[in-house]
Every structure is written in C-alpha cells, then in structure tokens.
C-alpha positions as CSV (number, residue, x, y, z in Angstrom):
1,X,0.0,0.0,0.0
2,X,1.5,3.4,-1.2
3,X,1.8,6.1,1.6
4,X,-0.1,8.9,1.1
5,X,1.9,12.1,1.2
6,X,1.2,15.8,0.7
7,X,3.7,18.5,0.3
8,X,2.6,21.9,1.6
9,X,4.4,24.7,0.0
10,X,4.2,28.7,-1.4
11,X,3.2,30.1,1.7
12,X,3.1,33.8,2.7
13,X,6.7,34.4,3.2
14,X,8.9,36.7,0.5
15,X,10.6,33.5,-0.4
16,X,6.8,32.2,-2.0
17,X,8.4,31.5,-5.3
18,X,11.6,30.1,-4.7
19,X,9.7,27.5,-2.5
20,X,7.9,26.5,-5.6
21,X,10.6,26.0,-7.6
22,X,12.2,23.6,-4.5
23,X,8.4,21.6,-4.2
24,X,7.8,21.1,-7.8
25,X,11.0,19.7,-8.3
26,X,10.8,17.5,-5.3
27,X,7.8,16.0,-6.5
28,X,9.0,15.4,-9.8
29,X,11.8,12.9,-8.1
30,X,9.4,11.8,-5.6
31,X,9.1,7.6,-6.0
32,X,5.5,7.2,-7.6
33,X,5.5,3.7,-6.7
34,X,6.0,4.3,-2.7
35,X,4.1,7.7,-2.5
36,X,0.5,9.0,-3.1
37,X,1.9,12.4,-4.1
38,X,-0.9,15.2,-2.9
39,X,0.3,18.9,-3.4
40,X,-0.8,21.6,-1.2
41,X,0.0,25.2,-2.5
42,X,-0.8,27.8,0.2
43,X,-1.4,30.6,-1.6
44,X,0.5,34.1,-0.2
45,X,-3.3,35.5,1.0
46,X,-3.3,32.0,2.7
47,X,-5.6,29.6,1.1
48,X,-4.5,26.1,0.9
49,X,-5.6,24.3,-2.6
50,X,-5.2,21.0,-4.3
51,X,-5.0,19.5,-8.3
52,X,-3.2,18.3,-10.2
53,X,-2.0,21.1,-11.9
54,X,0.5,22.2,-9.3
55,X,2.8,19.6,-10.7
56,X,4.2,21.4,-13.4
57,X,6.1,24.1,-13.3
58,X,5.0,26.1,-16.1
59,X,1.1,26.7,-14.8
60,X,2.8,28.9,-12.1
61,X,3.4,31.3,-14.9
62,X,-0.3,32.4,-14.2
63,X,-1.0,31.6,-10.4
64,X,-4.5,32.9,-10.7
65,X,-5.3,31.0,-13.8
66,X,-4.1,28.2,-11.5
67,X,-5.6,28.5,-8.4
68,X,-8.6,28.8,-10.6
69,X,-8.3,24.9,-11.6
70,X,-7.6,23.7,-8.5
71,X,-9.8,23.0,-4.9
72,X,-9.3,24.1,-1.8
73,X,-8.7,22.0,1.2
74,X,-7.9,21.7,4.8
75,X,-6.8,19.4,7.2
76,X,-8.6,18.1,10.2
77,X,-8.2,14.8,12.5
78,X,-10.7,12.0,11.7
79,X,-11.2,9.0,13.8
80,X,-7.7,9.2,14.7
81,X,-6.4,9.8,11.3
82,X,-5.7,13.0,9.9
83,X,-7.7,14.1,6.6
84,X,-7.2,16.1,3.8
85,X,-11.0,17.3,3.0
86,X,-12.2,19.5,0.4
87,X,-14.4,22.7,1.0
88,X,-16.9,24.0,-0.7
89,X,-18.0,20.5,-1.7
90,X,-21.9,21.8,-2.8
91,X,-24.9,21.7,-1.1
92,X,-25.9,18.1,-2.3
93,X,-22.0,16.5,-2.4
94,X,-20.3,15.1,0.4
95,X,-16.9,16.5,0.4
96,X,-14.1,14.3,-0.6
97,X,-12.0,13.1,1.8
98,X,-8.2,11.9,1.7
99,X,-5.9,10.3,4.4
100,X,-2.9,12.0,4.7
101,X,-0.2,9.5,6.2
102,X,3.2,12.0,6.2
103,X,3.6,16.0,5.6
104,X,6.3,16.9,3.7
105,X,6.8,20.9,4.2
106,X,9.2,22.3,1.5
107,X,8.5,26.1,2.5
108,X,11.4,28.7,2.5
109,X,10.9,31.6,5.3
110,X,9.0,33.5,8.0
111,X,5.3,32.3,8.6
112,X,6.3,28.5,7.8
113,X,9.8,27.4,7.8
114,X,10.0,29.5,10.9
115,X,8.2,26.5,13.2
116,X,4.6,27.9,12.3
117,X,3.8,25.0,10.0
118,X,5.5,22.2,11.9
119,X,3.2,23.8,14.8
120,X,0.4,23.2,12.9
121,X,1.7,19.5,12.2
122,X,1.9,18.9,15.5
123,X,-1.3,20.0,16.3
124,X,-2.9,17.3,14.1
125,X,-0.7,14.8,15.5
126,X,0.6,14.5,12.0
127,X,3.9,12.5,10.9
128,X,6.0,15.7,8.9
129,X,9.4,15.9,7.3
130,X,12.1,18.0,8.7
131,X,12.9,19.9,11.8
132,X,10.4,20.4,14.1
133,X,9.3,23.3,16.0
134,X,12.2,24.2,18.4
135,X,15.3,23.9,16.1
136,X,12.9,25.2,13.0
137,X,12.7,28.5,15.3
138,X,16.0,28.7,16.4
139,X,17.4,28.5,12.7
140,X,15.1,30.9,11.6
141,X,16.3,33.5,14.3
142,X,19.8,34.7,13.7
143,X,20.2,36.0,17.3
144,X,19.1,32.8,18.9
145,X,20.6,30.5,16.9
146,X,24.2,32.4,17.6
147,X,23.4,32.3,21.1
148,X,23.0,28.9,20.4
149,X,26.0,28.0,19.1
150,X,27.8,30.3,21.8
151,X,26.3,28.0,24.4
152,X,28.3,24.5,23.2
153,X,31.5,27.0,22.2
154,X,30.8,26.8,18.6
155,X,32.4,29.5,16.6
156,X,30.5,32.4,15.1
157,X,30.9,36.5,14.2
158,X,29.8,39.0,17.1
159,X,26.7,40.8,16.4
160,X,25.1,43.6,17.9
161,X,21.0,43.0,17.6
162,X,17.9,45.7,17.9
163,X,14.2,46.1,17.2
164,X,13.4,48.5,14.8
165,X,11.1,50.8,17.5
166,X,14.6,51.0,19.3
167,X,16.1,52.1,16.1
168,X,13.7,54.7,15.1
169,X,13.9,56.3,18.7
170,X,17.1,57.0,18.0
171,X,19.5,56.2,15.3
172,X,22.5,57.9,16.1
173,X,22.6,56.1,19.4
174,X,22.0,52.4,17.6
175,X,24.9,53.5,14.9
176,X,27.5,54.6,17.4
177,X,26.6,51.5,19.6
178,X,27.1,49.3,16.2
179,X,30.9,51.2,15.7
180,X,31.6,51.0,19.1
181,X,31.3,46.8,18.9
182,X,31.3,45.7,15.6
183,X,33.3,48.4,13.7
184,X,32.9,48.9,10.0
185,X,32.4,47.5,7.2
186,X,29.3,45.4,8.8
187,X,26.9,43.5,7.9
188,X,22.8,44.4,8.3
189,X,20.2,41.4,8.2
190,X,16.8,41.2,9.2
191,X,16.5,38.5,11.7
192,X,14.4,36.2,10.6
193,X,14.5,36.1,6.5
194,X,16.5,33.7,4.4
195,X,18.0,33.5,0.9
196,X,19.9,37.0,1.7
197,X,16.5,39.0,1.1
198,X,17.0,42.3,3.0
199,X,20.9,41.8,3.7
200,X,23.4,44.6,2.7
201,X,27.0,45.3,3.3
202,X,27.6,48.7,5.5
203,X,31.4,50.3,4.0
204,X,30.2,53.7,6.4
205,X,28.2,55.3,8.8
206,X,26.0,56.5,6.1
207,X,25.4,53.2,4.3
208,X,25.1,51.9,7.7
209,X,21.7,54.0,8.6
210,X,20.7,52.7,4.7
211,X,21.0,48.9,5.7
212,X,19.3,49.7,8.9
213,X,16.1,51.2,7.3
214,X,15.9,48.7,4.6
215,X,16.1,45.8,7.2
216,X,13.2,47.1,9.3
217,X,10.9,46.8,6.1
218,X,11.4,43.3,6.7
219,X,12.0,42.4,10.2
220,X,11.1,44.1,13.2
221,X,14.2,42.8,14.4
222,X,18.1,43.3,12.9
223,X,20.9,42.0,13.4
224,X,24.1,43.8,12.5
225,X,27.7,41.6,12.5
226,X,31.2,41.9,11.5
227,X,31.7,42.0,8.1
228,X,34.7,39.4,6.9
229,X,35.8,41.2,4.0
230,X,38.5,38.1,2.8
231,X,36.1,35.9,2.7
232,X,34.9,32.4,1.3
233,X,31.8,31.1,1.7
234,X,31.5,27.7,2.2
235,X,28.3,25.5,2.1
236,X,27.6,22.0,3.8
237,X,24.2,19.7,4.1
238,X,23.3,17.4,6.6
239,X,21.2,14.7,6.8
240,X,19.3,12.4,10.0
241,X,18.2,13.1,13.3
242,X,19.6,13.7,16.8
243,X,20.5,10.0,17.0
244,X,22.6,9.6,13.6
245,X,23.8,12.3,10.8
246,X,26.1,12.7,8.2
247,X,27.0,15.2,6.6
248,X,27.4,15.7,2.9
249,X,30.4,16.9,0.2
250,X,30.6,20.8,0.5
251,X,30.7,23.5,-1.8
252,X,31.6,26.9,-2.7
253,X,29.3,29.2,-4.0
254,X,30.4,32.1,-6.2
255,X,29.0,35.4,-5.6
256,X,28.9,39.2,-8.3
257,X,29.0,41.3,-5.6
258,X,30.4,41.7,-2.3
259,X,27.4,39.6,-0.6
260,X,25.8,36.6,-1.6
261,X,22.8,38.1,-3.5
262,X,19.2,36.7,-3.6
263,X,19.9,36.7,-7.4
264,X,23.0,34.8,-6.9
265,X,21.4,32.0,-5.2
266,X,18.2,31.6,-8.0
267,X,19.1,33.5,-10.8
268,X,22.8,32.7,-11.5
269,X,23.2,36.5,-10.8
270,X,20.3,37.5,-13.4
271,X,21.7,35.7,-16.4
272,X,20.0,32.4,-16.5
273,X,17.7,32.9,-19.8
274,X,16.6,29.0,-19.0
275,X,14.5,29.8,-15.8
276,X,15.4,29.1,-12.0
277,X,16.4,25.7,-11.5
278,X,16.1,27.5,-7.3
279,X,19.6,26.7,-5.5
280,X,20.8,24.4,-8.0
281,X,21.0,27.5,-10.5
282,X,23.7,28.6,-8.3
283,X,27.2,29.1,-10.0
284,X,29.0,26.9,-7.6
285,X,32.1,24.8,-7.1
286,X,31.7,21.0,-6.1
287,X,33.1,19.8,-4.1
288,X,34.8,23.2,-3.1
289,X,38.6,23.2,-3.4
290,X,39.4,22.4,0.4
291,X,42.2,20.3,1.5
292,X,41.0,17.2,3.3
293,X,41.8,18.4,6.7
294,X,39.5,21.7,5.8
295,X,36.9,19.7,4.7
296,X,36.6,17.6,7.9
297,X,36.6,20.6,10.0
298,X,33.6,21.8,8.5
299,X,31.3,18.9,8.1
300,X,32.1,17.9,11.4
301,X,31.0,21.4,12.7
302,X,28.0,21.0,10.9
303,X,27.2,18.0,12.3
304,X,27.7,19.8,15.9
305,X,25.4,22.5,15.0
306,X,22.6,19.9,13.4
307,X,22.6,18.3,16.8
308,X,23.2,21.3,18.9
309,X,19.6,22.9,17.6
310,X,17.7,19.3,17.2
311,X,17.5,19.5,13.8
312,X,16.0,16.7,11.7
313,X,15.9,15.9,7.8
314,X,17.9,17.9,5.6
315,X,19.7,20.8,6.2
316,X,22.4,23.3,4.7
317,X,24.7,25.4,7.2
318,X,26.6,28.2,5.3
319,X,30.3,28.6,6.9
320,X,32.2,31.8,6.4
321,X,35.9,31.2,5.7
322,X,38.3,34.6,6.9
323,X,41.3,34.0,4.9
324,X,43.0,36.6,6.7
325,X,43.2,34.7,9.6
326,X,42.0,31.3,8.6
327,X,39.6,30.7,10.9
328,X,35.9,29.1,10.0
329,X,32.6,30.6,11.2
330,X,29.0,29.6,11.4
331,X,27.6,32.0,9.1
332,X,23.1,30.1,9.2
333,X,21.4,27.2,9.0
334,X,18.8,26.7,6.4
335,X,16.2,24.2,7.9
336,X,14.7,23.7,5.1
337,X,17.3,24.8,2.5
338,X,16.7,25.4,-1.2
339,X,16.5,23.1,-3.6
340,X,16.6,20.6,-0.1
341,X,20.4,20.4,-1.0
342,X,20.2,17.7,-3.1
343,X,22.8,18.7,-5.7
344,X,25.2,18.4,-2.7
345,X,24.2,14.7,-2.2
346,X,24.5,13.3,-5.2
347,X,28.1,13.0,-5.3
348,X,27.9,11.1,-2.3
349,X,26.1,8.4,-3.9
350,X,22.8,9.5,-2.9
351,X,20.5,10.6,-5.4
352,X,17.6,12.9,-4.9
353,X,15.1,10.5,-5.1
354,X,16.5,8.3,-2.2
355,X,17.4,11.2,-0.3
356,X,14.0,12.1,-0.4
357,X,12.9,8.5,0.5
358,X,15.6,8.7,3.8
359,X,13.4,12.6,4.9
360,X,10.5,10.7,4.8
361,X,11.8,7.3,6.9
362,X,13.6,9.9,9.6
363,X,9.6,11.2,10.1
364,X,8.1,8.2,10.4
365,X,10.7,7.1,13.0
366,X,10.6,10.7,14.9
367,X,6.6,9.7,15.2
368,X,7.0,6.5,16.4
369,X,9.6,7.7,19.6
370,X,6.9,10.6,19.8
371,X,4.2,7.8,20.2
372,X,5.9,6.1,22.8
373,X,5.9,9.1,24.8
374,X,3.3,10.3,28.0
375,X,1.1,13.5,27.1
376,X,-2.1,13.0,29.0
377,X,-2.8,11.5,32.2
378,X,-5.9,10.0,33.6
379,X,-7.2,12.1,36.7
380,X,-10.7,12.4,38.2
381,X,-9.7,16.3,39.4
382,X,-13.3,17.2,37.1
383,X,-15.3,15.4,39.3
384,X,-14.5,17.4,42.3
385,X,-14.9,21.0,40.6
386,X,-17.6,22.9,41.9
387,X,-17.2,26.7,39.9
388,X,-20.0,28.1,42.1
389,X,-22.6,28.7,39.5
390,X,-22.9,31.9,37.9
391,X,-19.8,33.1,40.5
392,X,-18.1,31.7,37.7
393,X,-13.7,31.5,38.3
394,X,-13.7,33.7,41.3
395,X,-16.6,31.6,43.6
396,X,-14.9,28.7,42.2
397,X,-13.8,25.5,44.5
398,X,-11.6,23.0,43.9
C-alpha cells in the first residue's frame, strides 16, 4: 500500500516562489510507486488548494489562472487519522476526503519554515518531514541561533542586535553602539528572512543607517555583525536526526557582488535565460577546493550545530571562511534549504530521489519515539470541581 503524502508549500513568506521552484521539483523525483503524491499550494493571501495542476512548473506562470483549476482543502483529525478534505463540496455532495499518512513541508521563510507550519503538524498529530518546531525557530532567528552556538563553544561572528522601534527612537545612538562593537564595514540582516532578502553590506556610517532602514521593512528585528571582508563562503548539508547524521560533500558558492545576493542563489546573478532551477541555478564549485583536513573541519562542525539545535531531515549550514586569519565561522542554518540540497548529495552516492525517500523514513521514526511518549494522564480532578454557579472562576472551588 502506497503512503499517502502531501507536500505543503508557497506560503506567505517573500521566499513564496523560490519554494515552488524547490516543491515542484521535489515532487518530480518523488518515487510514484511508494508515495501517493498530494500537493498543497498555500497561496500568499493563505488559502491552501489542491489538483493536479501544481505539478508542473509552467502553470505557475499564471498563479490565478491556477488557483482557478484547482480546490481548496484543509486538514482536520478523523477518527484518529488525519484528513485532507475538500471545502466548498456543494450543497448536495459530500466533500471528498483523503488520508494523509506523512507532511512533507518544503517552504522557504518567515510564517512556515520559521516552526509555524511544523506547529500546525503537530497539532494534528501528523507525521512531517524536517525539523520540528524548536530547532525550525531557532534556525530561523539569527540571534538565537548564535546564542546557540555560543552556548556549546561553537564559533561564530559578534553581532550587535535591535528592534526596529529602538532604532527609530534614535539612530544615532543604535549607529554609534554598532561602531563601538562591531566596527565597519558590517553587515545588516533582518533576523528572521532567508535566501539573503534584506541583507546589505555597511562600508560607512552613512550606508550603515541605509541597511538599517531597509532591514526594518522586513523584520522588526536586525541583526548587525562583523563584516569578513577576505572571505569564502563555504556551504555544507546534513542529513538524520539527533541519534545519527552525516554530513554531505561541501561547496563553494560564487558570488557578483560583495554579498551573496538573492539573485545569486536563484538566478545565476540574473543571467540564467533558461529559468530558476532554485539553488541548483547557483554558480557553484563542487566539491569546493578544500584540502582534506578543511573539509573535515567543516562537516564535522556542521554536524555539531545539526545536533546542537535538534534539527531533523535535511539541512544546509553556510560557513564563512576569513582567509586573513584562517579561521571558520558559522555563518546560518537553512532548515529547510533550497533546492533541499540535493545537488550536494548526489556526489555522495545519494540521489535525490532516495534522499528524499531517507526525509520521509527519519519522520516516520521521529513519530513513532513521539508515540511512545506520556502527554495525558488520567485524573478524576473534574469530578471534584464545583465553579460556584454563575460566581463563575472567582466563587470557584476546587
């Protein structure tokens, strides 16, 4: 019997497209002879919907037009299964009803990646692939997930963090604070966006205040670190769970500018005329030219950090080489990461297809320790409640 599997993604987030790009072509590898494949686009005003059009790629060329010629759905628990059912079913029809057995969320971003969806999994007692809500959270979060890494002495660049009210009370005081610590050149991110949306490079006081207003528009939160300005960046995926990982062959991106761009990472830097191909349009390097020693440094750090935030699934940390003084930083975590990596796993002999088939074993096992575990008890403490009658809380007696 196949297991039936839907794969939520779009989502309102400012990374809505590039998760597309990421689902579609997950599904495309997806084993049709092990999986009922069920897509689930949320749209970016939040509507989940179902069909088979979501499959291709080129329908999303005219998302209304799409949307249009496909149903919308939701979720709900069932007689201790969990349902995929349609709405608006008609006055006379019975909606349509689906058993969902796993969630697979391939979502870039705030409102999803960020632990919201995985919260929602949870809620339904549902089986899902990936991190869960803790370590999704903390990877989303730039401050926490330093002060994370701080914590078990892993290394990673001084920052200086503010919210945005604090900022617009008064600038001059969050800029000298900012020089005081960090020093310039620095760099400005919002703290809870990914595929570089929002980042810029500060070279001066001036451009400094620049970053800082263009962050808030994203975040109400920004984090501002030392810029490394003899730099490589050096990607590396991992794969499992808390009990076993490994982590995969790494890579060196190549960026056009001083920072690695949103148009780097989907775009080839604006000159792909074939479309996105999402991370794996990247003009890359792998495996990067590292010695061996290098190479073991880092993907045994990111094994460290996979562990030290819970993470589950597949990941990407991106490392920040100084080559001044040849020392390696934690730069993020992706917990979902674009793509889901898989261009870094098939040189290990693992391709995207069975990597996708080892996410979806690592859930079912995380559901089945989750099963064995104690979240209600059986107490009789309602029988003894006496609220007082209309007294209501305050006459109440227990």
């Amino acid at each position: 019997m196949k297991i039936s599997l839907a794969v939520f993604f779009g989502c309102q987030s400012v990374e809505h497209e590039v998760s597309i790009i990421s689902a579609v072509q997950a599904m495309a590898s997806m084993n049709r002879e092990r999986y009922d494949i069920h897509p689930v686009y949320v749209t970016k005003n939040g509507e989940t919907v179902t069909g088979e059009a979501l499959f291709s790629i080129e329908n999303y060329k005219d998302i209304p037009a799409l949307i249009s010629r496909c149903t919308p759905v939701t979720l709900i628990r069932k007689n201790g299964k969990v349902v995929m059912t349609v709405l608006k079913a008609g006055l006379f029809k019975k909606a349509k009803e689906t058993v969902i057995d796993v969630a697979f969320p391939i979502v870039h971003g705030t409102n999803c990646e960020d632990g919201t969806l995985q919260g929602y999994f949870e809620f339904l007692n549902l089986p899902y692939v990936g991190c869960d809500i803790i370590s999704s959270a903390v990877g989303m979060d730039k401050a926490v997930f330093k002060d994370v890494l701080g914590r078990f002495d892993l290394p990673v660049l001084d920052c200086v963090t503010f919210y945005a009210r604090e900022y617009a009370l008064d600038k001059d005081k969050i800029a000298d604070e900012i020089i005081e610590k960090i020093g310039l050149p620095a760099i400005v991110k919002p703290i809870n966006l990914g595929s570089s949306v929002g980042i810029k490079k500060a070279n001066d006081r001036e451009g400094l205040l620049d970053a800082i207003d263009n962050a808030t528009t994203f975040a109400d939160k920004v984090l501002v670190e030392r810029a490394v300005t003899n730099l490589r960046e050096i990607n590396c995926s991992v794969l499992g769970d808390c009990d076993e990982c490994y982590a995969s062959v790494c890579e060196e991106p190549f960026m056009t500018d001083e920072i690695l761009s949103y148009e780097d990472k989907y775009t080839s830097g604006g000159k792909n005329k074939s479309g996105s191909k999402g991370m794996a349009s990247l003009s890359r390097k792998v495996p990067a030219d590292l010695d061996e020693e290098r190479t073991e440094e880092i993907r045994s750090l990111a094994c460290k950090i996979f562990k030290a935030l819970g993470c589950a699934g597949v990941v990407r940390i991106d490392f920040i080489i100084d080559k001044d003084t040849n020392k390696v930083y934690a730069n993020e975590i992706n917990t979902i990461p674009g793509s889901l990596s898989f261009y870094l796993w098939k040189p290990t002999g693992v391709p995207y297809t069975e990597l996708l088939d080892r996410m979806v074993d690592i859930a079912f096992r995380r559901q089945r320790k989750k099963d064995d575990l104690t979240f209600t008890i059986d107490t009789n403490i309602l029988a003894g409640v006496n609220l007082g009658g209309a007294k209501g809380s305050k006459g109440a007696k227990v």
